[in-house]
N, C-alpha and C positions, 0 to 999 in steps of 0.2 A: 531680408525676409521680414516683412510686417508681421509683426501681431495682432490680434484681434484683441480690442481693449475694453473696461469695463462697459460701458454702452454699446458696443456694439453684439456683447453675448447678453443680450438682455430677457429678465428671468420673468416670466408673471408675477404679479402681486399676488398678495395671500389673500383677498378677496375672490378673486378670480378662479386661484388655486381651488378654494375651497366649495364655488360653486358647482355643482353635482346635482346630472339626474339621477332620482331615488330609484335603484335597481334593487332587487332582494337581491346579495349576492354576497360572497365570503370577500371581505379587504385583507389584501396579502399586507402583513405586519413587514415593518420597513426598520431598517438596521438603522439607531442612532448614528448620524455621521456629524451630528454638531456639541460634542460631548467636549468639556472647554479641558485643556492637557497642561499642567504647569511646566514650562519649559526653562532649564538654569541660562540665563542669556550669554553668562559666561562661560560657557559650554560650549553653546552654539554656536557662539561670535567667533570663537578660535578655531573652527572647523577644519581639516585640510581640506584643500578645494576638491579633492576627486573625491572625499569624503562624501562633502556636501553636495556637488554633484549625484552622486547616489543617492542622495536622501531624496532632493528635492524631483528625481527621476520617476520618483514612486507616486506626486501629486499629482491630482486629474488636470484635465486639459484646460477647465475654468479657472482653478486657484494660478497652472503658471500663465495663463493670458492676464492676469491682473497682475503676477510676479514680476511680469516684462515690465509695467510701466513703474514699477519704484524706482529704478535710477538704470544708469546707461550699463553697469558693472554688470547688472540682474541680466538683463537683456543679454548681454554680448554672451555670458554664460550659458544661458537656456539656448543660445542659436547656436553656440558652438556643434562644431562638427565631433567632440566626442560626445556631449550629453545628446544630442542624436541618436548617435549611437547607440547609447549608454540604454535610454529612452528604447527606443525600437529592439532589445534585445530582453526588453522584460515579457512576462506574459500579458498578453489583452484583458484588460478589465472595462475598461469604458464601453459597454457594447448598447450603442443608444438604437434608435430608429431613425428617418428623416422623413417629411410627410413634405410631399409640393403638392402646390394644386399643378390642374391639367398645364393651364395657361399660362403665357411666361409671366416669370419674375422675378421682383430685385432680392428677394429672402425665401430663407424655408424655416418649420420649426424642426426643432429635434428636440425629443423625449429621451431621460438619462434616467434608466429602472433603480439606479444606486440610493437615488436622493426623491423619485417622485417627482420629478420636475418638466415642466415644458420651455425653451430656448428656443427666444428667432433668433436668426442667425442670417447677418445679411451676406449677400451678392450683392451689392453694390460696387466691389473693388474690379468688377468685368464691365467692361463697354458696353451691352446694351444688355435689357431682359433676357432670362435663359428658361427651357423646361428641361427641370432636374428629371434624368433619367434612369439615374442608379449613384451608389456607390459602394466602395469599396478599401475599408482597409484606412481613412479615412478620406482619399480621393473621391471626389462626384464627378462624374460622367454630364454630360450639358447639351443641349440643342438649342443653337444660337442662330444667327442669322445674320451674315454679312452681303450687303448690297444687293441682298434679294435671294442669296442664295444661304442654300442650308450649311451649316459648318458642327461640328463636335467640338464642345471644348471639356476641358479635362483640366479639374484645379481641386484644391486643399483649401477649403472654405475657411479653414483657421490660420494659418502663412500667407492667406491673401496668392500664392502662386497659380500661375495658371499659363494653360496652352492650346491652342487650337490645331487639331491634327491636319494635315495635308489634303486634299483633294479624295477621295476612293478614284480606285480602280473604274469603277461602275457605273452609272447614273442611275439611281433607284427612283421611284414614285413609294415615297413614305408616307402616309396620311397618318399611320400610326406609329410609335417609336418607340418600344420596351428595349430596357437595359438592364442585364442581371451581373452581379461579382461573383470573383473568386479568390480568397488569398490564398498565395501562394507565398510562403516564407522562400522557397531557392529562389526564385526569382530574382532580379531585380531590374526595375523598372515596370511597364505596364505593359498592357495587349489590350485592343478593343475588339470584340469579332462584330460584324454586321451581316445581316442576312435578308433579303428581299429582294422582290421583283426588279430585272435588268427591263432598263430603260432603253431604247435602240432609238438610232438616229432621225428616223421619222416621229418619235412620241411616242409608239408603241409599245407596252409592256410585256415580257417574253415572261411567262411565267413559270419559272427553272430553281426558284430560289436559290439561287446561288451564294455564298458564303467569301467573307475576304477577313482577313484579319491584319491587324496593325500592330507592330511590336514596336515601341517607342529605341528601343538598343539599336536598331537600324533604321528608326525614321522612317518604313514604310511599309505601304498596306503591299497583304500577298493573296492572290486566293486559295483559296483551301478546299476542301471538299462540299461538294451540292447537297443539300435538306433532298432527303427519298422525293421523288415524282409525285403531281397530285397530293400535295400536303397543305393543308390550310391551318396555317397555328393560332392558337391564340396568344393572346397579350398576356404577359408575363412570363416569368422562368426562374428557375432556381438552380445555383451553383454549389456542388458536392461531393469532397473526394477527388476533385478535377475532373470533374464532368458537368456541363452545364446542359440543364433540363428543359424541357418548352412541352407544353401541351397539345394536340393537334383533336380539330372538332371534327375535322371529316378526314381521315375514317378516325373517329375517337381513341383517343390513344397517348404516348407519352414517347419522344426519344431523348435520347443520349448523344453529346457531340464529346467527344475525348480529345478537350484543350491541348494535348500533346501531340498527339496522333493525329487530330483533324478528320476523326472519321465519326458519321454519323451511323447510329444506330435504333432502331424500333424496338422499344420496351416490350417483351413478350407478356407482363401482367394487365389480366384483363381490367378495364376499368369498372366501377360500382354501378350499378344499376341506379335509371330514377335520379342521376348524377345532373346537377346545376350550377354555373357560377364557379366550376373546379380551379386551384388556385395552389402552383405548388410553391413549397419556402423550405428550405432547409434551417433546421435547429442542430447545433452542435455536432456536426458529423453526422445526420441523418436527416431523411427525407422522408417530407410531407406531402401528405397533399391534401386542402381544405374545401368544401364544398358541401350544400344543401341538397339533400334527399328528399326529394317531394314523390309522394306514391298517393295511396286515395284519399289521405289526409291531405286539405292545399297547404296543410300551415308545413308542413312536412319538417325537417331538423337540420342542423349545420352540424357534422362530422368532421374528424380528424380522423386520416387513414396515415401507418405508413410503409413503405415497399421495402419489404422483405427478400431484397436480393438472391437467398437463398431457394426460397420459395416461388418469387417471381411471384408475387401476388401483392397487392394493397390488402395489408389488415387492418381493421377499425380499429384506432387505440384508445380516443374518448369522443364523448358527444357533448354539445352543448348543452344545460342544465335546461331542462323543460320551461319552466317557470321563466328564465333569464330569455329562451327563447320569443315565450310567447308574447312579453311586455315589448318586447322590442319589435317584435310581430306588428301590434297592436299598435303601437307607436307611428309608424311606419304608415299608417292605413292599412292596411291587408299586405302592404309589400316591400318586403323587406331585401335589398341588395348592398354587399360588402363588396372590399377587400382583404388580402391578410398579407402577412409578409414575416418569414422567421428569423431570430439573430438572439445566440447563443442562447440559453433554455426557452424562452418564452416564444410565443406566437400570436400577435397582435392581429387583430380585426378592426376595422377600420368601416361603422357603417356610412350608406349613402344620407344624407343629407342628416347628417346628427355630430355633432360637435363632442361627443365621446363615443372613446375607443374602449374597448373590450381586450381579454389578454390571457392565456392560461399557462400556467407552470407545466413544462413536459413532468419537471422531477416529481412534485406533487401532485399533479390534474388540478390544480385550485385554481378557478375563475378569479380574477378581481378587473375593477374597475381603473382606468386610468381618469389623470386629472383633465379636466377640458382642455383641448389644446388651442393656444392662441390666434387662431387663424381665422380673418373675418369670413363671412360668406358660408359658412360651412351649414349651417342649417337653411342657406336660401338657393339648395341644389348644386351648390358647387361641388366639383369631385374634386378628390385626392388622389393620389400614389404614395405610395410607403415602400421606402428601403433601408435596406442596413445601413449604418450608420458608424466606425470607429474612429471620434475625432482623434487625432493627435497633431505632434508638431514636425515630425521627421519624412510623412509621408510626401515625395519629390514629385514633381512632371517632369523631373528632365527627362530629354529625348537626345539620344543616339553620342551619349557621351556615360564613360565611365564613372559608377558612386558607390560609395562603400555604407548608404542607406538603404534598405532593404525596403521595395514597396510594394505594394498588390498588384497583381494582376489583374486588370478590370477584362470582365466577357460581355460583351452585349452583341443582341439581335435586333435588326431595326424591321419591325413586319409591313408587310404593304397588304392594306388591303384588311387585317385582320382585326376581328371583335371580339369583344364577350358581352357576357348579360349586362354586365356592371355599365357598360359603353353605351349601349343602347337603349337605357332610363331616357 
């Protein structure tokens, strides 16, 4: 299992870091994490090995990608099948984001809230271009292209591992291809769900939405229960609780698939009025959902609501700061189009052709600004997508064999046919 090594997690320079458009806005203070520790060497050196195993279990995912290449000892340790273990059995802390653009490619960036940092991070260790579709847990989800034809591939951007799933059941017509996670700690191994128009043997498309899902423990896709009649989704979704979420524009609305169960259901809370652009992300056990309210005002406002199970309603929980609004308004030309995407407290916004990202604390509501992220093209129209993001080392692809590594369960929905505003700039 390769490591990724110091070039190939390569960080922005601190000129770059530090270039910033001027927003009036509150900067979220950032925890010293370069504060220098006297360590007795002779302490250290004598370590027992499970000892040290522990210790070094607790370092993020950057410090052990540079730990592998000190010497072969380093390496064979950190790959070992109990520091795996060891590793996969603490709490998640590394919870970054991953930004692709639309179009394929050999890298993505990811953003690490601990340290303020942006990281490309290459694809180069797969065969051709990919468009990253999701991930999960630290797996990505992938849409490849072999001899013409579409394929999924499914790898650990940090291990360099990777797999291409089996055929579907189906023959879909995808023009468009959202992919949402889910961890799942009992699990083990993965599941892909896909969902879009069946393709029939003459070309024609049968529009039934029907549903298949892939469980990597048996190597193959099964279908599952049908998306309700008449349902037009949009692109994106969000996974919660073990339930993965998608939007639908006609008739407006929200369902529920229950990753266990395999059954789909219609969210009885009504959706917000004057509602644009809607975009749901789940943050820490609970569900969002992000979108602009435009009424006789054009500049109208970007809200956060979220659904109160109990209630069956979307509640407003915060609004975007006027002021932060309207510069970004005005930026824009008169027109302003995001996306968002949540992963553990925060909820990042991602505008259309501006090279910085927006961000707000669920725990505090405090807006700050993120660092520009390194991705050319980004003010010359080019779109992105943003997803969760939890590097580590232990996360597997194997498929339809026994492991005593625990890995996420990936959900996606691949749409035929489906938009939103953000698509149609």
């Amino acid at each position: 299992m390769d490591g990724c090594n110091v070039e190939q997690l390569s960080i922005m320079d601190e000129e770059e870091q530090q270039e910033e458009e001027e927003i009036k806005i509150e900067v979220r203070p950032l925890t010293n994490t370069n504060e220098e520790v006297c360590m007795d060497s002779s302490i250290w050196s004598n370590l027992p090995s499970d000892i040290f195993e522990r210790v070094v279990a607790h370092m993020p995912v950057v410090c052990l990608s540079k730990l592998r290449t000190v010497c072969t000892k380093l390496n064979q340790t950190i790959s070992s099948k109990n520091f795996l273990n060891a590793q996969a059995d603490l709490p998640c802390r590394e919870i970054w984001i991953a930004l692709f653009e639309t179009d394929s490619c050999s890298q993505f960036c990811a953003y690490d809230p601990n340290v303020n940092r942006w990281y490309r991070i290459p694809l180069t260790f797969l065969p051709w271009q990919v468009k990253g579709l999701a991930s999960a847990g630290g797996l990505l989800c992938c849409r490849g292209e072999i001899d013409g034809f579409l394929c999924i591939v499914v790898c650990n951007p940090i291990t360099k591992d990777w797999t291409v799933l089996p055929p579907m059941i189906k023959r879909r017509l995808v023009p468009f291809m959202a992919i949402q996670v889910l961890a799942d700690q009992t699990e083990k191994g993965f599941k892909v769900i896909v969902a879009g128009d069946d393709v029939q043997p003459d070309g024609h498309t049968v529009k039934d939405l029907s549903c298949e899902v892939f469980d990597s423990r048996t190597d193959l896709w099964s279908l599952s229960g049908p998306i309700p009649p008449n349902t037009d989704l949009e692109l994106g979704s969000a996974t919660c609780n073990g339930n993965l979420y998608l939007l639908s524009y006609n008739p407006p609305g929200a369902f529920s698939f229950n990753l266990q169960e395999g059954v789909w259901t219609k969210l009885q809370a009504p959706m917000p009025r004057n509602l644009t652009m809607p975009v749901l992300v789940e943050c820490s056990g609970r569900l969002f959902m992000v979108g602009r309210v435009v009424k006789r005002n054009p500049i109208g406002s970007v809200r956060v609501w979220e659904l109160s199970e109990n209630a069956m309603a979307w509640k407003e929980f915060i609004r975007m700061k006027d002021e932060v609004f309207k510069e970004l308004y005005t930026d824009k030309g008169g027109e302003l189009y995001f996306t968002a995407v949540g992963h553990g407290n925060f909820i990042y916004f991602s505008i259309y052709q501006s090279t910085q990202m927006l961000a707000v604390d669920i725990r505090s509501r405090l807006w700050f600004c993120l660092p520009r992220y390194p991705a050319t093209g980004a003010s010359q129209g080019k779109q992105f997508l943003c997803y969760p993001f939890t590097p580590n080392l232990y996360a597997s692809v194997s498929r339809n064999e026994s492991s005593d590594i625990t890995t996420p369960l990936l959900a996606a929905h691949a749409l035929s046919g489906a938009t939103n505003s953000w698509d149609q700039t």
